[in-house]
C-alpha positions in Angstrom: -24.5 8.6 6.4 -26.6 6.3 4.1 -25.1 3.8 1.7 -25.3 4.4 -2.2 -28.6 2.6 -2.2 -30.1 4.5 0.6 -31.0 1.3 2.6 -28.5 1.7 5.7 -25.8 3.3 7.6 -22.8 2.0 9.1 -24.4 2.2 12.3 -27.6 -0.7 10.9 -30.1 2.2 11.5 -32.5 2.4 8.7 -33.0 5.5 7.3 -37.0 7.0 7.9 -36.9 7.6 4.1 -36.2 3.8 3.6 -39.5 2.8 4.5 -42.9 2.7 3.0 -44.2 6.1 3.7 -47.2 4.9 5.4 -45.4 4.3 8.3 -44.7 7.8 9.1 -48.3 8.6 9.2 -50.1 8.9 12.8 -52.9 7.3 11.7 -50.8 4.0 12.2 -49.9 4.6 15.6 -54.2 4.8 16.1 -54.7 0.9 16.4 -51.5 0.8 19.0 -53.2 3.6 21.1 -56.1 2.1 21.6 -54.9 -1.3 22.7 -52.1 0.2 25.3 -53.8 3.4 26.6 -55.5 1.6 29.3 -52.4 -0.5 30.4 -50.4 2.3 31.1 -53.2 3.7 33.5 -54.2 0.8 35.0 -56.6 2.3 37.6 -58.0 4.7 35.6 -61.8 3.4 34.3 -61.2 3.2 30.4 -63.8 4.3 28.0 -61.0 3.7 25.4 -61.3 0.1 24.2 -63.6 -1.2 21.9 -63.2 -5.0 23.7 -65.8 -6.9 24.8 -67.0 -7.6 28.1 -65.8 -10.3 29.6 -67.9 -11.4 32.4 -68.9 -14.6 30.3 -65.9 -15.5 28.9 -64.9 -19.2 30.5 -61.8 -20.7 29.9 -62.6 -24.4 30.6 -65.6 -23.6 27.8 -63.0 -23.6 24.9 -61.6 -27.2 24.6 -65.4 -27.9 25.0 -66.1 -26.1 21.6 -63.0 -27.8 19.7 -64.3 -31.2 20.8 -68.1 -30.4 19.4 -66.7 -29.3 15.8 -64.7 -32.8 15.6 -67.9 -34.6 16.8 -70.1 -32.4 14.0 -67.3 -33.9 11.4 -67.4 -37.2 13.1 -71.3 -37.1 12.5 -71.0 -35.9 8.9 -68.7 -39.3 8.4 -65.4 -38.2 8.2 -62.9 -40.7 9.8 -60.5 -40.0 12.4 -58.0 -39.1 10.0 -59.6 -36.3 8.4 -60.8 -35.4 11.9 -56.8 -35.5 12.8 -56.4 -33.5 9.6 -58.6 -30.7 9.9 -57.2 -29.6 13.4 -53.7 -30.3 12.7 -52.8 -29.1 9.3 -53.2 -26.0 7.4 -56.5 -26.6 6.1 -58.7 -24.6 2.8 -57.3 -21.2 2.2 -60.9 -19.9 2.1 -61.8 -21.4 5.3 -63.4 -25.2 6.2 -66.1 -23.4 7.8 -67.4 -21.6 5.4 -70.6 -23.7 5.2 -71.6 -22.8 9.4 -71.0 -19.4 7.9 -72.9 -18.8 5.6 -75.4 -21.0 8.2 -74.9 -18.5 10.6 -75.7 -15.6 8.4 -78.9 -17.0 7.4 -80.2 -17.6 10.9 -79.1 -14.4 12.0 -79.3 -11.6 9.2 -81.8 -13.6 7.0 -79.0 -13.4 4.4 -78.9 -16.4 1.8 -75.3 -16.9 0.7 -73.3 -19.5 -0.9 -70.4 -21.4 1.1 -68.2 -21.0 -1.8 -68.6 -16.8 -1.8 -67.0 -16.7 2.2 -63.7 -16.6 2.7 -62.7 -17.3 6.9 -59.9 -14.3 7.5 -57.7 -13.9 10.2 -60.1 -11.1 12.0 -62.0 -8.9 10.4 -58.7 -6.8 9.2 -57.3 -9.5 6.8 -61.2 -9.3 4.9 -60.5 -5.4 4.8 -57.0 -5.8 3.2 -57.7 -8.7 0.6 -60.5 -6.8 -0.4 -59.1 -3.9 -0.9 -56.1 -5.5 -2.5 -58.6 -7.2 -4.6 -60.1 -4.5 -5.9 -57.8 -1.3 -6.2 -55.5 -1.7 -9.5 -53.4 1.7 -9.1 -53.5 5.6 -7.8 -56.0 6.5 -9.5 -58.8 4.3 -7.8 -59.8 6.2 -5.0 -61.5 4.4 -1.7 -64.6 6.2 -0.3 -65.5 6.8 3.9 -68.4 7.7 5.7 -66.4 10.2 7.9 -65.4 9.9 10.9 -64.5 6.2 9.9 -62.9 3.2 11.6 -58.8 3.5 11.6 -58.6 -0.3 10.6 -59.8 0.5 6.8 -58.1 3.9 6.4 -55.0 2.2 8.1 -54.9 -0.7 5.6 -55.7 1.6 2.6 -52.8 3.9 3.8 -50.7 0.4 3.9 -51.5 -0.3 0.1 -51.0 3.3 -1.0 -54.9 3.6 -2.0 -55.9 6.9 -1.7 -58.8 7.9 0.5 -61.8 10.3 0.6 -63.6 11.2 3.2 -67.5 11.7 2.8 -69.4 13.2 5.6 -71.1 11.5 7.7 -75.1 12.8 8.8 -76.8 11.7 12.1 -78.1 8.7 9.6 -74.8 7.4 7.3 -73.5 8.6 4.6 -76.2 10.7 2.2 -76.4 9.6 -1.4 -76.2 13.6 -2.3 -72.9 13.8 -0.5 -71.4 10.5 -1.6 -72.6 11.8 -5.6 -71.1 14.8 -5.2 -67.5 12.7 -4.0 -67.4 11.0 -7.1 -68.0 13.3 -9.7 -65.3 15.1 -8.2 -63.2 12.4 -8.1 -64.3 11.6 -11.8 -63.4 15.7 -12.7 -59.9 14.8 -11.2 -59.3 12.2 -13.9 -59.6 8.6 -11.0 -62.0 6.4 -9.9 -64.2 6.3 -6.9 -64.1 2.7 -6.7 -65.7 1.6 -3.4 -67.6 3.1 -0.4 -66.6 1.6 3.1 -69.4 1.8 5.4 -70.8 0.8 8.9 -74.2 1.0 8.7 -75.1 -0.5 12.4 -74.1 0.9 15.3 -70.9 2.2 13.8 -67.3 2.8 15.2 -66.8 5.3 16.2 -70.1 7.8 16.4 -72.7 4.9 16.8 -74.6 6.1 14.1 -77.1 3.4 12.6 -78.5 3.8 9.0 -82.5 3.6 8.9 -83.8 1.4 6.3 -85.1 4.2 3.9 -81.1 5.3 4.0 -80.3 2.2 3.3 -82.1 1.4 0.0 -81.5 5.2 -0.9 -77.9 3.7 -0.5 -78.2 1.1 -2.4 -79.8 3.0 -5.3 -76.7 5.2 -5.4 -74.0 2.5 -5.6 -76.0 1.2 -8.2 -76.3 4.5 -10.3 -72.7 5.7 -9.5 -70.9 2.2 -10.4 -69.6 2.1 -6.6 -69.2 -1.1 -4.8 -70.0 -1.3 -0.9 -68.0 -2.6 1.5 -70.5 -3.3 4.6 -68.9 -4.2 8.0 -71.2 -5.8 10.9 -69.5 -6.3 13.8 -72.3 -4.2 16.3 -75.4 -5.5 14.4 -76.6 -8.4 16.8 -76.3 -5.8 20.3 -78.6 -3.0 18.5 -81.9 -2.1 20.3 -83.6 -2.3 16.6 -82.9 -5.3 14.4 -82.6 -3.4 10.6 -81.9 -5.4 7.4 -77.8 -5.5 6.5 -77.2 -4.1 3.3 -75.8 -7.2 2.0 -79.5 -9.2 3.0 -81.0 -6.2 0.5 -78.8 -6.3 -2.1 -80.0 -7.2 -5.5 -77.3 -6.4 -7.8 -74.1 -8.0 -6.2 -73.1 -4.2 -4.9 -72.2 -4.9 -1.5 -69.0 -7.5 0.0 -70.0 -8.3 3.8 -67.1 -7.9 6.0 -67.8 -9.7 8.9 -66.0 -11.2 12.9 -66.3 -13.1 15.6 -64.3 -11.2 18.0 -67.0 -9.4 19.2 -70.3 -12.3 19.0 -67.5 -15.0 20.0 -64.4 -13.7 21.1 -61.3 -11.7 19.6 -58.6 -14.3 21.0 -60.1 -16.4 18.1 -59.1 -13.8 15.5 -61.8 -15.1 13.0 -63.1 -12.6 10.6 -64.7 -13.5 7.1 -65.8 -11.8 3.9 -68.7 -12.5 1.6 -67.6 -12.0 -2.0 -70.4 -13.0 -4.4 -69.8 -10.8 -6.9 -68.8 -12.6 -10.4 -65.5 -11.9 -11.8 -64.4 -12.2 -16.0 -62.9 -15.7 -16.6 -59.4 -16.2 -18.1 -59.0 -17.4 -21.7 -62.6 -17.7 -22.2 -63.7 -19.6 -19.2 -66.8 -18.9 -17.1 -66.7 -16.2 -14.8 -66.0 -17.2 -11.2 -66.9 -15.3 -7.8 -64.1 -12.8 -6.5 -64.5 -15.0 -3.1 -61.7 -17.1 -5.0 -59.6 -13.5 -6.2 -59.4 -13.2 -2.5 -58.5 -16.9 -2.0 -55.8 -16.0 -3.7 -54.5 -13.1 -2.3 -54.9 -15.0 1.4 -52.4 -17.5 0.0 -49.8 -15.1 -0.2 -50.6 -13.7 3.2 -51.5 -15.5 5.9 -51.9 -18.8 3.7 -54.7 -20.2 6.2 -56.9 -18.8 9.4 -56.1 -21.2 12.0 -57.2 -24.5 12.0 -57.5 -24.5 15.6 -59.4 -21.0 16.0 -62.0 -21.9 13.4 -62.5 -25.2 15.2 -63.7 -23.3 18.1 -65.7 -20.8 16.4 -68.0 -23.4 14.9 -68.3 -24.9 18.2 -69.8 -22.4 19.4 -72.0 -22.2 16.4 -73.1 -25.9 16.1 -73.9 -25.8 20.1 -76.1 -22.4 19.5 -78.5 -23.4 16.7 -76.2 -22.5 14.1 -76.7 -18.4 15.1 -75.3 -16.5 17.5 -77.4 -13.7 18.0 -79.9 -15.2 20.6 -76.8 -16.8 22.2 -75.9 -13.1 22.5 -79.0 -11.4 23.9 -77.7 -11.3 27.4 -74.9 -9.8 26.5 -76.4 -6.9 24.6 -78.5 -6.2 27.7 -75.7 -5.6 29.3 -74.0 -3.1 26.5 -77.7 -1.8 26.7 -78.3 -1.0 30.4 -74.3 0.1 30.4 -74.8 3.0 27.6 -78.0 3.8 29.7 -75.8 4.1 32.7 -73.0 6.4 30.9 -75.9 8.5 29.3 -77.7 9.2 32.2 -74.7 9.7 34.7 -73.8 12.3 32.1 -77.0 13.9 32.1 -77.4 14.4 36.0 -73.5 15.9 36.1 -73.6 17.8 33.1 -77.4 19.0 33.1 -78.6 21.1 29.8 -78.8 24.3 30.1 -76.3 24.7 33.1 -73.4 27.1 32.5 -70.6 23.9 33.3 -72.4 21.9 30.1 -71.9 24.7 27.7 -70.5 23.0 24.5 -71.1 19.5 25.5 -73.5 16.8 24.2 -73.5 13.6 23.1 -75.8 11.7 20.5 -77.8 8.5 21.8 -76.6 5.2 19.4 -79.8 2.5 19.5 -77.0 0.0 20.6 -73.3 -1.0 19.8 -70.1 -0.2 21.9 -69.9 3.8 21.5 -70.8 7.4 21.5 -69.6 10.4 20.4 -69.2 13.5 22.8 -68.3 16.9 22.0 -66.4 19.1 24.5 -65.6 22.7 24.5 -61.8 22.4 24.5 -59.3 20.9 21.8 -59.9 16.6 22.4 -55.7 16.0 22.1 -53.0 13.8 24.1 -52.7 16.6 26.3 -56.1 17.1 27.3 -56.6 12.8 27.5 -53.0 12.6 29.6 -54.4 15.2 32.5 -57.4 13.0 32.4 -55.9 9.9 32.9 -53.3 11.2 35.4 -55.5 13.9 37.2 -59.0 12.2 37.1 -58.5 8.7 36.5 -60.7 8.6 33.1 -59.3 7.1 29.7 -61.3 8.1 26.5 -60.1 8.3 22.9 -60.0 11.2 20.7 -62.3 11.9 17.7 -59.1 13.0 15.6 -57.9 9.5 15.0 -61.1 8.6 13.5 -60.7 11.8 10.8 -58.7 12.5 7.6 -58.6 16.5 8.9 -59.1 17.8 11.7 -63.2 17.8 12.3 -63.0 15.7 15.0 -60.6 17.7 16.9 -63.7 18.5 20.0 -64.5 15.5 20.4 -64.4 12.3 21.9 -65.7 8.8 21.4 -66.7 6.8 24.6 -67.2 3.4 25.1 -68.7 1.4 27.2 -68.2 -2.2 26.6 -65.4 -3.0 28.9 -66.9 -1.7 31.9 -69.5 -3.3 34.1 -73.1 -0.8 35.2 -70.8 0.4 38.2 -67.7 1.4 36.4 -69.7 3.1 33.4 -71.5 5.2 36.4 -68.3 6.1 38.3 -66.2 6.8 35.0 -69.0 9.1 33.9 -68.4 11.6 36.7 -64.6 11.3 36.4 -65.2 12.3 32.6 -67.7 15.4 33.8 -65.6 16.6 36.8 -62.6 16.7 34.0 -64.8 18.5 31.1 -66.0 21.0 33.6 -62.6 21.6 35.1 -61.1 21.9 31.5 -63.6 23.5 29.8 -62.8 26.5 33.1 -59.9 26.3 32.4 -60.0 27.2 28.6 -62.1 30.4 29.2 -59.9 32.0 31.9 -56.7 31.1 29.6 -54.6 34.2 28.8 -54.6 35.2 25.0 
């Protein structure tokens, strides 16, 4: 029995009803999945995670890093106590390294961007929620997807009680007919389609990359529909085919970069950052400012600072490659290359097209990135990924956490960057031996 105020039993147990209702929803238990799925088979070969590979990773490297930030601040004359200051305390809100940012971006993307428009996150997730925080005012502002789209912005969205619309994705991105025809019905429905989310290299979860005619078509549409873009990079620098971001061919202050380290550094940093250049109305008559410093603000009421410590070793490593990090990262997208190559051709020689056991089953062929998308002849649920981690000692995740229905629900995303050449080959014919086996087994079912 709850209390008058509907907050708790006698017993302590909250009440279901007591909590934001966000929490019910599955898609929250999505991000949880896909870091624990492979620890609970622990000799199966996961295609689940979308981690990096850690062959390179050094953990006597790391101290190394710290050490050449406080020598870059030692060299920019900064005493000791600064020095002493800048590792220890809580340091800028927006970040202290917002200058080798915006350094980084320029050497990399060919992006030019003001320090004072980057605020350093706690991982790529904080940008996604301050922004959205930012910029949503109530119910009726409505959040566009390219569909199927990464849980971590549909997730947070769900968390602020934003609504969300899904626009179809094509083999290309999102198409400016499709994303038109959201918002006018979104504007018929009395709201506002206020942003479009989008990954437009490489993206999580198909793989999909935008060409560069789609991408100024893109632009164009933001620009005659009103809509702001919010462009995430994580998969950019290990693409086969080095495109312009939208942000680099932006004109008219449409698009707010999300961007991380966790993949081009590492995610034990948990160093994100957004690129807000977009001016904001100043209060009481005063000259507008950049929404950078909205999200300042919202930060401070969050997680206050990123880490002192973690952003120390993120410049590190940018101050000892040049300032970049894409050439400090072309051996490592070799290896995501020749790893997809492996997956795609192991599933070519066991599943061959045209043979009767491949029926219903292909996959698309991403220039780059971490994954691909696979569709099977069979329902793609827990039931279907538990007799293939149990029975065949293959981990993938399911196309229907990436969906707000159910379009995804024959398919499967796959990837690859865990796994070493050998373990992409070996998992590949696990994966096949379990489609064809399933796939057998769904035909000769009973009705």
């Amino acid at each position: 029995m709850t209390t008058t105020s509907g907050s708790t039993d006698r017993t302590g147990v909250l009440p279901r009803t007591a909590l934001h209702a966000s929490l019910s929803a599955p898609l929250l238990d999505t991000m949880t999945f896909l870091n624990e799925v492979t620890l609970r088979h622990p000799q199966a070969i996961s295609f689940a995670p979308g981690r990096p590979f850690e062959g390179d990773f050094d953990v006597a490297r790391v101290p190394g890093l710290i050490e050449t930030y406080l020598d870059h601040l030692r060299e920019r004359g900064h005493s000791e106590e600064h020095v002493r200051t800048a590792l220890y305390q809580y340091g800028e809100t927006a970040g202290q390294i917002r200058d080798l940012v915006a350094r980084m971006l320029a050497v990399d993307e060919d992006m030019t961007v003001d320090p004072a428009s980057v605020v350093v996150t706690v991982g790529c997730q904080e940008a996604v929620l301050l922004t959205l925080r930012a910029l949503f005012t109530g119910p009726d502002d409505v959040l566009l997807v390219d569909s199927p789209s990464y849980v971590g912005v549909t997730g947070a969205a769900s968390l602020l009680g934003i609504p969300v619309v899904a626009v179809p994705g094509t083999p290309h991105g999102p198409s400016p007919e499709g994303i038109e025809r959201a918002v006018r019905e979104i504007e018929a429905s009395g709201r506002r389609a206020r942003c479009l989310y989008v990954v437009p290299d490489c993206s999580n979860p198909t793989g999909v990359s935008m060409r560069r005619e789609a991408r100024t078509a893109l632009l164009d549409a933001a620009d005659r529909l009103g809509l702001l873009l919010l462009e995430d990079n994580p998969y950019g620098v290990f693409s086969t085919v080095r495109r312009p971001t939208l942000k680099s061919l932006d004109t008219r202050r449409r698009v707010i970069y999300l961007g991380s380290f966790a993949k081009t550094a590492f995610p034990g940093a948990r160093v994100g950052f957004v690129v807000a250049d977009q001016l904001v109305e100043g209060a009481d008559g005063r000259a507008p400012g950049l929404l950078a410093d909205e999200l300042a603000k919202v930060k401070s009421m969050v997680t206050v600072n990123t880490s002192s410590l973690s952003q120390a070793a993120v410049a590190g490593l940018l101050l000892q490659n040049g300032g970049g990090l894409r050439a400090a990262n072309e051996s490592l997208a070799r290896h995501y290359q020749a790893t997809m190559r492996c997956l795609r051709e192991s599933l070519a020689a066991q599943l061959p097209v045209g043979a009767p056991e491949s029926a219903g089953v292909r996959w698309n062929d991403p220039d780059g990135g971490f994954f691909l998308t696979l569709d099977v002849p069979f329902a793609a649920d827990g039931a279907a990924l538990d007799d293939s981690a149990e029975n065949y000692g293959v981990i993938w995740t399911p196309m229907r956490h990436f969906h707000l229905d159910d379009a995804g629900d024959r398919q499967i995303r796959l990837s690859c960057s865990y796994l070493t050449t050998d373990q992409a080959t070996e998992g590949a014919a696990r994966l096949a031996r379990f489609i064809k086996d399933r796939a057998r087994a769904v035909a000769y079912a009973p009705w």
